[in-house]
N, C-alpha and C positions, 0 to 999 in steps of 0.2 A: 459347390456353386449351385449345379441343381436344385439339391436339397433345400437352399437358402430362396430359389425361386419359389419352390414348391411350398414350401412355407410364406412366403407374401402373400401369393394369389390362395392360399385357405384362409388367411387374416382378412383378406379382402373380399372375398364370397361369403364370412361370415359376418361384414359388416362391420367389422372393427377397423379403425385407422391407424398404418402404420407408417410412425413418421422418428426417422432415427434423430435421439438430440432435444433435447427442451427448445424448439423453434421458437419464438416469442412472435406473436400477430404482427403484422407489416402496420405500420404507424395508419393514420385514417384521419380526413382534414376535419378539423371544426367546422359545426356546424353556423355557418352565416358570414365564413371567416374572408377578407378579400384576398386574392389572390395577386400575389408580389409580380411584375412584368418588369424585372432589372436586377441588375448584378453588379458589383464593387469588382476595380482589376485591382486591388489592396488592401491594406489594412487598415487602415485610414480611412479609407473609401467605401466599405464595407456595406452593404445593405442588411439594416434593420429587420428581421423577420422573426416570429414569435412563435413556438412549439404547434404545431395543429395550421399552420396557416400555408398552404399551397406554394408554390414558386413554378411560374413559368417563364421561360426567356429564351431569347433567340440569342444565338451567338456562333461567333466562328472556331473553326479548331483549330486550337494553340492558344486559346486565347486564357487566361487565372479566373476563375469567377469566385466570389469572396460575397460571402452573407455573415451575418453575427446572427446570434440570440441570445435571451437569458437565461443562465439555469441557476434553480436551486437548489437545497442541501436536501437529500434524499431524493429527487429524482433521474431515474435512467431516462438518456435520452437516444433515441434509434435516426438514423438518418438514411435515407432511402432516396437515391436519386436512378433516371433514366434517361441517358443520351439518345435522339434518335436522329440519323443521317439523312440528311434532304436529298441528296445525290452519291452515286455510285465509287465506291474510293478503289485505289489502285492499291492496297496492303493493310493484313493486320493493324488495329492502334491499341494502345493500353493507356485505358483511364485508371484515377485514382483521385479520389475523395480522403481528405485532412481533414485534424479537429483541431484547432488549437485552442488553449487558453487565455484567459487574461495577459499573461506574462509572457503569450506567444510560447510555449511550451508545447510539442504535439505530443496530443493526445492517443493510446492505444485504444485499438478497438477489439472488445472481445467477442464478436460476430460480422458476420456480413462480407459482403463481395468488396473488399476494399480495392484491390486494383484487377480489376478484370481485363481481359483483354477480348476486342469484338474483329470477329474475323471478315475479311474483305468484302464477303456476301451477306454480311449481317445489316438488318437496317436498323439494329439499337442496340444497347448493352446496358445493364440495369447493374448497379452499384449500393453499395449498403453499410454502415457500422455502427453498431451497438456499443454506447460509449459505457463506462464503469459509473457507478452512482457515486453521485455529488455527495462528499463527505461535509460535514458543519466544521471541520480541524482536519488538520494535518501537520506533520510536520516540518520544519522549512525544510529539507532537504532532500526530500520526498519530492515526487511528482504524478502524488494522488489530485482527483479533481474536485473543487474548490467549487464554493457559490459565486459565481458571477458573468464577464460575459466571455460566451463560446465564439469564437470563428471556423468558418467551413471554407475550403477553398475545393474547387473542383479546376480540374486541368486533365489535358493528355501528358503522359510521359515517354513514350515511343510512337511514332506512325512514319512512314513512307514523308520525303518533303514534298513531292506534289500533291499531298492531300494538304498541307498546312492552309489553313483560311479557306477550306468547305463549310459550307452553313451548316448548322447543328441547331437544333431545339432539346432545351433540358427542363426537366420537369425533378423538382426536387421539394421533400415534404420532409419536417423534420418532428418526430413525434416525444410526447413527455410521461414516461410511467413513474406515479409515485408511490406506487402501491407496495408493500414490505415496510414503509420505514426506512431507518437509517440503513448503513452500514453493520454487518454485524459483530465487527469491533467496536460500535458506538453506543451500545449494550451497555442495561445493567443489573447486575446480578441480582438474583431473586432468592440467593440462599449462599451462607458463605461458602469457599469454598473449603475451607478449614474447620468444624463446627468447634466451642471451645469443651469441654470436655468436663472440665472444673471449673465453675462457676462460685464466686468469689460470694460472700454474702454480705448483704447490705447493710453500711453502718448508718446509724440513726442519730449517733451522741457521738462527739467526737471522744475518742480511747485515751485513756490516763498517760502519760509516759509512767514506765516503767521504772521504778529506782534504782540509781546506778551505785553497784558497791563500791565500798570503800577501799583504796587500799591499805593495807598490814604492813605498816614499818614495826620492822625492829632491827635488832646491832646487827645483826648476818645481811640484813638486806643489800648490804653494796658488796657482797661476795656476789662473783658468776655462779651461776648455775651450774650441778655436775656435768660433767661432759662437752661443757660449750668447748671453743677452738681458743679459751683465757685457761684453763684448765692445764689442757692438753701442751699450751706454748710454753708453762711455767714448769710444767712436767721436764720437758723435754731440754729446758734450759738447765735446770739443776741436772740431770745427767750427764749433759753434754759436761758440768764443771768436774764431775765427780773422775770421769772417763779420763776428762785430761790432767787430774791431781794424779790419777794413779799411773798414768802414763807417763809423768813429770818422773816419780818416785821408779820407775823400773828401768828407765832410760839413763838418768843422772850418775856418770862417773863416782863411784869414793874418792874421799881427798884421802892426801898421803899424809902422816904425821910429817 
């Protein structure tokens, strides 16, 4: 453990940044963008809000807050929110931030503080998730994520009940990276993976057919052939007769004059 300290603080006196994990930059608002002041308790109810465009709102705890937006085919979208308490609470609470989809489907997040929990002296907690990129196709039985519209729902999911219906201010931004492109099974190849080896050559005139022989009748021809199993059955019929003549003749009593 030492060692691991000792090594930071030389990474860090040499001006180098050590930061564990590909962290991806915290989303950041559009520039001129208006800033949302309301939230949907549903899905139906949903507030409209667009990649880059701020979200403030006042609300109490306990209460579902529900925003949509749009997404398209190749972009990751990050979503970053912060609860902060107007007043003092009597116990731990644990937030948590959904994604859903069109089809109402939740979405997995492959980053971010999805259900944090803020301790009774805390006066905010900051929430996050990094959704998978918008594929152009999927499968129907899959639940990869699709171009169209997202829903966010924020709520608490544990707290003390005399904190329920404390004022809360949330501040929530939801940002769009399209940068990579697709998916990287939406790829396409740049060389086969099989190369062909023998390579066929290019006809130019179409090719003659070839003439088909004739065949040779003559008197033998409706005999079998040596050895076929016509051969072999006619073989074995005549001895079976010859077997039983002579078996007839050594068995057979003399008559008496």
């Amino acid at each position: 453990m030492r060692t691991l300290i000792r090594s930071a603080a030389a990474l860090a006196a040499a001006g180098l940044a050590f930061a564990p994990g590909a962290a991806a930059a915290a989303p950041t608002p559009s520039p001129g963008a208006a800033t949302v002041t309301k939230a949907g308790t549903s899905f139906l109810t949903a507030t409209t809000i667009s990649p880059g465009q701020p979200v403030r709102v006042g609300a109490s705890t306990g209460d579902h807050l529900y925003w949509s937006f749009r997404a398209e085919a190749g972009q990751v979208h990050e979503v970053t929110a912060t609860v902060s308490f107007a007043k003092a609470r009597t116990g731990a609470s644990t937030w948590t931030v959904d994604v859903f989809d069109g089809l109402r489907r939740r979405q997995a997040c492959t980053g971010g503080a999805q259900t944090p929990t803020a301790a009774a002296t805390a006066t905010s907690v900051a929430l996050g998730c990094t959704l998978r990129r918008v594929r152009p196709w999927a499968e129907p039985w899959s639940g990869d994520p699709l171009p169209g519209t997202y829903y966010l729902r924020l709520s608490v999911t544990d707290l003390p009940e005399p904190d329920l219906g404390l004022p809360v201010e949330v501040d929530l931004l939801v940002g769009a990276d399209a940068e990579g492109g697709g998916s990287g099974d939406d790829g396409e190849l740049k060389a086969p993976l099989v190369p062909n080896t023998r390579a066929g050559q290019v006809l130019t005139a179409e090719p003659a057919p070839e003439p088909v022989a004739e065949e040779e009748s003559s008197l033998t021809g409706w005999l079998p052939e040596p050895g076929s199993r016509w051969v072999w059955t006619s073989v074995g019929g005549v001895l079976a007769a010859v077997a039983g003549v002579v078996g007839f003749a050594l068995t057979r009593r003399p008559r008496r004059p």
